[in-house]
C-alpha positions as CSV (number, residue, x, y, z in Angstrom):
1,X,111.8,86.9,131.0
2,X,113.0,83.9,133.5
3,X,114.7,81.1,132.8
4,X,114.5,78.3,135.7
5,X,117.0,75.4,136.9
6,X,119.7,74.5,139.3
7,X,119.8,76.9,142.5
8,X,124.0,77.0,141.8
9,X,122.9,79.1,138.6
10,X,124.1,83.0,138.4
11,X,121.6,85.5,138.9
12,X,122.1,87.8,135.2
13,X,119.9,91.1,135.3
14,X,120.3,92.6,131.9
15,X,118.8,96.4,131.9
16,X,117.8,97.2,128.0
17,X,115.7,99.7,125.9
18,X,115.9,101.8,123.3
19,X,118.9,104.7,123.8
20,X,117.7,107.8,125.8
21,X,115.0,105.8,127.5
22,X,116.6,105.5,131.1
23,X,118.5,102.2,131.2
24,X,122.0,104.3,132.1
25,X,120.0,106.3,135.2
26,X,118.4,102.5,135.9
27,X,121.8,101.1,135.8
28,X,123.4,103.6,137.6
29,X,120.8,103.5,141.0
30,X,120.6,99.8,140.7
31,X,124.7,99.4,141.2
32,X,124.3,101.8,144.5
33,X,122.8,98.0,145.6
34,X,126.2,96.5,147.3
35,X,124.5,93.2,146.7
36,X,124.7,93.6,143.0
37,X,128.1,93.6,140.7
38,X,127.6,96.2,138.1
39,X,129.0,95.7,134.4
40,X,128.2,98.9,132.3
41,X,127.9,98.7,128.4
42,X,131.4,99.9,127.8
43,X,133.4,97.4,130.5
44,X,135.8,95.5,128.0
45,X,136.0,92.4,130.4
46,X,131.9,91.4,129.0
47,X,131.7,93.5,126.2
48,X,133.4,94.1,122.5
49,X,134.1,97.7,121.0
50,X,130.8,97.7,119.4
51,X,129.1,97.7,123.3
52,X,127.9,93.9,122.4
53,X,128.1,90.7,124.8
54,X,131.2,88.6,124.0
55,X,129.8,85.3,123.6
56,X,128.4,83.9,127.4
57,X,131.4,80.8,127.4
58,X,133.9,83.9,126.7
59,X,132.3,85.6,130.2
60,X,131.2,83.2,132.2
61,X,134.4,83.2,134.4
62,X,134.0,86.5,135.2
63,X,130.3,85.9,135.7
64,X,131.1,83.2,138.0
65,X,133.6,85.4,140.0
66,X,130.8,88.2,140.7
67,X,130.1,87.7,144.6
68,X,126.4,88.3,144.1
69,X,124.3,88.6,141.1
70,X,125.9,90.4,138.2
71,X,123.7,93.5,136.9
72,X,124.3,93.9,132.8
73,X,123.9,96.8,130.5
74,X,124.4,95.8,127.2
75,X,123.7,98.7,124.2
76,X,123.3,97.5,121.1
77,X,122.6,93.6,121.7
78,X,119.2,94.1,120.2
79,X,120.2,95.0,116.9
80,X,121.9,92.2,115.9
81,X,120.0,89.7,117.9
82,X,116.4,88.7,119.6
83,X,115.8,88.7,122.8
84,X,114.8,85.1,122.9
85,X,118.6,84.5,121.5
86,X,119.9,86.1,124.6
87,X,117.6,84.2,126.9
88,X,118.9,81.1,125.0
89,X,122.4,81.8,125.6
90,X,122.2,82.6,129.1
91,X,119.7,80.0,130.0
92,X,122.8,78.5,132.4
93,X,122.0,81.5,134.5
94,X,118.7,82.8,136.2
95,X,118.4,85.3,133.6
96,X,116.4,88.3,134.1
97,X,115.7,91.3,131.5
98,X,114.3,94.7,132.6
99,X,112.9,96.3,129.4
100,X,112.7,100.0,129.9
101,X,110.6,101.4,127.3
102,X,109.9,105.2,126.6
103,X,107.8,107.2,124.3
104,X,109.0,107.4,121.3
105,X,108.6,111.4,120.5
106,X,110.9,111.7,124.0
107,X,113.0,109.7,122.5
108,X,114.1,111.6,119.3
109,X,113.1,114.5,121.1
110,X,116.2,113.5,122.9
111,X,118.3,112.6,120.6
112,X,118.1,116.0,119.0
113,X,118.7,117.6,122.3
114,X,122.2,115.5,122.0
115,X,122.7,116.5,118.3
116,X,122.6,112.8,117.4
117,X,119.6,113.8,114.5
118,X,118.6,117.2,113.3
């Protein structure tokens, strides 16, 4: 998703997916980009104790300080929000949202490799 306007908008890439689908090896060759200013799910300065986005006014500083565009990984936004809510309250920025999706049977497959379900 894309939102458009003014060219002195922030350039937000948000990397989200269901757990154990490959957002944290995403986020983690994406930051080896100089150009981009990395913010993983568990940096207090964007998000709470419960790995959510603070609210964008409550960030936006630190958005605005990022010397290029800012590279998100936010955990658990979509379960207590829709996407389309995110993209409305970041539609200041040039938002963009990488959706990393994963066959589900890997998926539990991998959460019972972590011991997460039996």
């Amino acid at each position: 998703m894309h939102s458009t306007g003014l060219a002195a908008q922030k350039r937000i890439i948000m990397i989200m997916g269901v757990q154990r689908s490959g957002t944290t090896a995403l986020f983690h060759l994406m930051t080896e980009d100089p150009d981009l200013d990395g913010y993983h799910k568990d940096d207090p300065q964007l998000n709470d104790d419960r790995y959510l986005l603070r609210p964008e006014p409550e960030i936006r500083d630190v958005l605005q300080s990022a010397r290029g565009p800012v590279l998100l990984k936010p955990i658990s936004e979509t379960m207590v929000r829709s996407l389309e809510d995110v993209c409305a309250e970041y539609s200041a920025h040039q938002l963009d949202i990488v959706w990393l999706y994963r066959d589900p049977v890997n998926v539990v497959y991998s959460w019972h490799q972590k011991d997460w379900i039996t």
